[in-house]
Structures are given as C-alpha cells and as structure tokens.
N, C-alpha and C positions, 0 to 999 in steps of 0.2 A: 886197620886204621885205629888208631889208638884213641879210646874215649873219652870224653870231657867229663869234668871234673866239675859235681854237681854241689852246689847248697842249696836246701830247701828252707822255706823260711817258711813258717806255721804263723798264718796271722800277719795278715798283712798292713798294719796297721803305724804309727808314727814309730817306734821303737824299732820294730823288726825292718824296717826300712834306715834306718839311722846304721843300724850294725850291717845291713846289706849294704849299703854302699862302703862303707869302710873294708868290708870283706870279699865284695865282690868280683872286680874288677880279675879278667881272664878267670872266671867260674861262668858255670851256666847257675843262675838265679829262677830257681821252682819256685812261685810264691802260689801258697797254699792258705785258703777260706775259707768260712761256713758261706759268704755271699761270695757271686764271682764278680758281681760289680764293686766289691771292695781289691781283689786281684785285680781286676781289669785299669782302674786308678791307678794303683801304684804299679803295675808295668807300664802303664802310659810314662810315668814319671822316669822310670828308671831306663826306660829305654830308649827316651829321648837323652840321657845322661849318659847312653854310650854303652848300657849292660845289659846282655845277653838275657834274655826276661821267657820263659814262659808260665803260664798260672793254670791252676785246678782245683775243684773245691775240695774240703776236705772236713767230716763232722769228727771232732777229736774225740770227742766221746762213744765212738761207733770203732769197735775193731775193724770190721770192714773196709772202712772207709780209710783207717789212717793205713791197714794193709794197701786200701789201692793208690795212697797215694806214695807209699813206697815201690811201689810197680811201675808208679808213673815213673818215681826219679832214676829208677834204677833200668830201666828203660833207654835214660836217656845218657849216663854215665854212671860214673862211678860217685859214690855220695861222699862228699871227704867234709860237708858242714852241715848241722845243725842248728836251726833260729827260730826255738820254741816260744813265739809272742803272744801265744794265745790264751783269751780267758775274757771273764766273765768277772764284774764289780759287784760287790752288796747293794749297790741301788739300782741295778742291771736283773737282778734275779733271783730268784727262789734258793734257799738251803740247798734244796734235793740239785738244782742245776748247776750247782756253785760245785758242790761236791762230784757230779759227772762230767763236768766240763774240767773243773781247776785239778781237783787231784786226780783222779781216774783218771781223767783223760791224759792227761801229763805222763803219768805213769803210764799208759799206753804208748803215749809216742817215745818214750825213753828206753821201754821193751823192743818196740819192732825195729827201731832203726838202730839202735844196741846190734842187731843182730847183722846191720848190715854195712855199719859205716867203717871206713876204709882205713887200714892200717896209717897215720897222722892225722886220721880227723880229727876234728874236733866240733863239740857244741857249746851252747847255752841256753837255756831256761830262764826267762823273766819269773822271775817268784815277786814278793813286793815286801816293802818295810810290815807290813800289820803281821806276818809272821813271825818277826821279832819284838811284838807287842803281847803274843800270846805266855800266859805264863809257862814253865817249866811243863815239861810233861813228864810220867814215870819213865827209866828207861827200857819197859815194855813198852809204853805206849809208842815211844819214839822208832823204838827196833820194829814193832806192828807195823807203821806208816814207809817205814824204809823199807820192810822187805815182804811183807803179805806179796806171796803171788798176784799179779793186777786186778784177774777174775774174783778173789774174793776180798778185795780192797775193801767197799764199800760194806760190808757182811759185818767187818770192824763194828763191835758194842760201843765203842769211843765214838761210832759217824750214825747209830742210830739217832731218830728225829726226837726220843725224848731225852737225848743226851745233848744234841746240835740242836739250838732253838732260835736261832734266825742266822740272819745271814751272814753278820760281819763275824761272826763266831766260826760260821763254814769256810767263809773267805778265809780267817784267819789258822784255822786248822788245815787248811789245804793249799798257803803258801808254807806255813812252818810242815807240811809234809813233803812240799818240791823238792824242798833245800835237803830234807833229811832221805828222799829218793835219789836225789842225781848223790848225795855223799855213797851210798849205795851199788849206785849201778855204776861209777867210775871205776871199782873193783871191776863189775864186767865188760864196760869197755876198754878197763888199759888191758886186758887180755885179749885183744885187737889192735894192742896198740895204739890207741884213742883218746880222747879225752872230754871232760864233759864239766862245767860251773854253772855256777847259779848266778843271778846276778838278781836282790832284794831292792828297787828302786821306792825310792817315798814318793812324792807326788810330782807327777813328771806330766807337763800341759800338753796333754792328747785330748784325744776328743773323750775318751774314757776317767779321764779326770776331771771335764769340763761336766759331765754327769754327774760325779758324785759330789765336784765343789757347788753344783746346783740342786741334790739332793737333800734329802731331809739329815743328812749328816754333814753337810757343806759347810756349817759354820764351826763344826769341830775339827774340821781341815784346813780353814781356813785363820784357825786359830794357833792351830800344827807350826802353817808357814809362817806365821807372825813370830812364834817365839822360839824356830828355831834357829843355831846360831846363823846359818846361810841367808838369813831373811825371807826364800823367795823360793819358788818352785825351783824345778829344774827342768833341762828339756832332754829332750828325747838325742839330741848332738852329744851331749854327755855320756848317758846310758851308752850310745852307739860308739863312742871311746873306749871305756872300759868293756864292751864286745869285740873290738877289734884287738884289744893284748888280750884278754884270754883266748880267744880262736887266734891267733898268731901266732909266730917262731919266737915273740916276746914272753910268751906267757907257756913252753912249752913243759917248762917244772910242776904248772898247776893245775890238777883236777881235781873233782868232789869238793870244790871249796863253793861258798857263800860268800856271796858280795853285798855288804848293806852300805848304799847311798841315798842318804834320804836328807843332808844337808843338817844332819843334826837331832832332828827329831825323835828319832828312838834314845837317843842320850836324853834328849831334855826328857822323853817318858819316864825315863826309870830314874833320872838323877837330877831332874830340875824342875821348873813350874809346869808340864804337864803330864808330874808323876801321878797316879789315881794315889787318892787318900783312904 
C-alpha cells in the first residue's frame, strides 16, 4: 500500500495554518506544538475544512523531541513538506529563550528533517523583517550562523550574553541567522532533491503581533505601520500565498532564497523616515 504523503507544520499558529491550507489539500497535515491545545484548535479548524489533520507536541529547542516528531511523521508517510512557524517574540521572552527557541532550534529542525524529506519536497521557515534591520555582519560572522554544526551553535562568542544584551537584539540575530541557515542547508537538501526558503514577514496581525503591538515596543511598531508605504499590517492570507509558490511546482527554480514582505518597512528603515540617525 503505497504511503501518504506527509506536511508537517511546526507551530501551529495563524501563519502556519494560512500556508497549510493553500498546501494541504490530498496531503496528510502533522501539526506540531509546544501546547497541544494550540494543535488541537487548529485541527478543529482544518478538519472541518476537509484536511486530513493529525497533531503532536513538539519542544524545538529539544533534539529529542523534534527527532520524535520526525518519527511521528515519518511513521505515518513519506514527508514531502516543511512549515517551520515556530518561535518566540522580544516581548515573549528572555535573550537566552530567543536564542534556543528561534535559532538553535530552527537550525535543528532544518537538520533533522534535511535528513529525511523526500526527493520534491519542499519547505519553508518564517524568519521576520527585524532581520533585515540587523546591521551587516562580518562574513565570518555570517558563514558562523550558516554553518556552525547545530550542537555548537549557541557556543558562537557573537551569541554569548555580554555580547547579546536583550532581546530584540537576539530576536534579531536569530532571524538574520534563519535566512543565512536555510541559504545553507538548501545545498544539502537539493542533494535530496529538495528545497527549502525563507520567508522574512513584517508585522502580520496574529496573536503574536497583537503582543508586541501591546508591548513596551508597540508604539515603535505601530509607528512601523504608519509610515510604511502599505499603510497597514498584513495578514497571515498573504504570507500563506507566497508559501504556497515556493512549496509549489510554481516556485520549483527557488531555494535558499529570502523573502522580505513587510509592506515596505525595511525600505523606509534604511532609506526613509524611519532610518536611525
């Protein structure tokens, strides 16, 4: 009996659900959490929608864990998608969790399932716009974050805590390392045949935006959306667009690339009114 043809989707959350439904449809949909009443939600949702749903927890920052959820998927077919949504905000959490959750753990799941996804897979990584807010880094420091073996990721003197000193600074070093990770590791998925992007969104109205537009940084976000030229957030139907042509037969020219959608914002940072002085 020939096996079904699995996506797992990391974070189950408005985003990861926007590109599973545009990708899902005749796949089996693994949806993968740190809570499984955030799984259990959105398989509600997607199941009444018609899509083949099961869920499991999953800690990303735990080798074990993201190995068993590889067990789990590969268990149930063959894994031919990738829908890395998972992560953790600066008004959400500690440097040190920022740094085990957003990059370690990214780079974890970009390892283990690198190892197993199906000759046409493909994935994608939510990275966000504030790593194309980071300035320049050396091109050691860049080739570090792309290719340090994952176990001594964090070991990096660039991610010690008197170097990393709060959070948007971590956040932001460990979306500008997604993007320079999956550039990385699409060398070792397309020798699998595979493929793998990134996709860097600006402020996209989840409930993880609704956090930080109510954080102590909310009015420098909410200043974001005023003067960039889009005027307005964006939502999560957008992101799950441009997820569906790169995991498509549209988008089969492209991997290891970076996607910045942020409606303007990082333009207006570097070349308009809110470039830093």
């Amino acid at each position: 009996m020939k096996k079904v043809n699995v996506i797992v989707v990391i974070g189950a959350g408005s985003i990861g659900q926007a590109i599973a439904r545009r990708v899902g449809a005749g796949n089996h949909l693994l949806l993968a959490d740190l809570l499984q009443e955030n799984s259990d939600a959105a398989a509600k949702v997607l199941s009444e929608a018609g899509f083949v749903v099961s869920t499991t927890i999953v800690d990303v920052s735990s080798r074990e864990s993201v190995q068993a959820l590889v067990e789990t998927a590969t268990a149930i077919g063959n894994i031919t998608g990738l829908i890395h949504a998972a992560g953790v905000s600066p008004s959400q959490a500690s440097p040190s969790t920022i740094l085990h959750v957003d990059l370690y753990g990214t780079a974890l799941v970009l390892e283990e399932f690198g190892n197993v996804i199906e000759d046409g897979g493909s994935g994608v990584v939510i990275a966000s716009q504030s790593g194309h807010r980071l300035p320049s880094l050396t091109p050691e420091q860049d080739k570090a974050l792309a290719t340090t073996p994952t176990d001594q990721l964090l070991s990096l003197a660039m991610l010690q805590p008197d170097q990393v000193k709060d959070s948007l600074h971590a956040y932001q070093l460990s979306k500008r390392g997604n993007s320079l990770r999956v550039k990385a590791e699409a060398v070792r998925w397309g020798k699998r045949g595979a493929r793998i992007n990134t996709i860097s969104p600006g402020i996209i109205f989840t409930p993880l935006a609704k956090d930080e537009l109510e954080g102590p940084l909310g009015a420098g976000y909410r200043r974001m959306i005023e003067i960039s030229a889009a005027g307005r957030a964006g939502t999560p139907d957008e992101v799950g667009v441009l997820g569906a042509l790169l995991m498509g037969r549209d988008g089969a020219f492209i991997t290891g690339s970076d996607f910045l959608m942020d409606g303007g914002v990082t333009a207006a940072y570097w070349y308009g009114e809110l470039a830093p002085n």
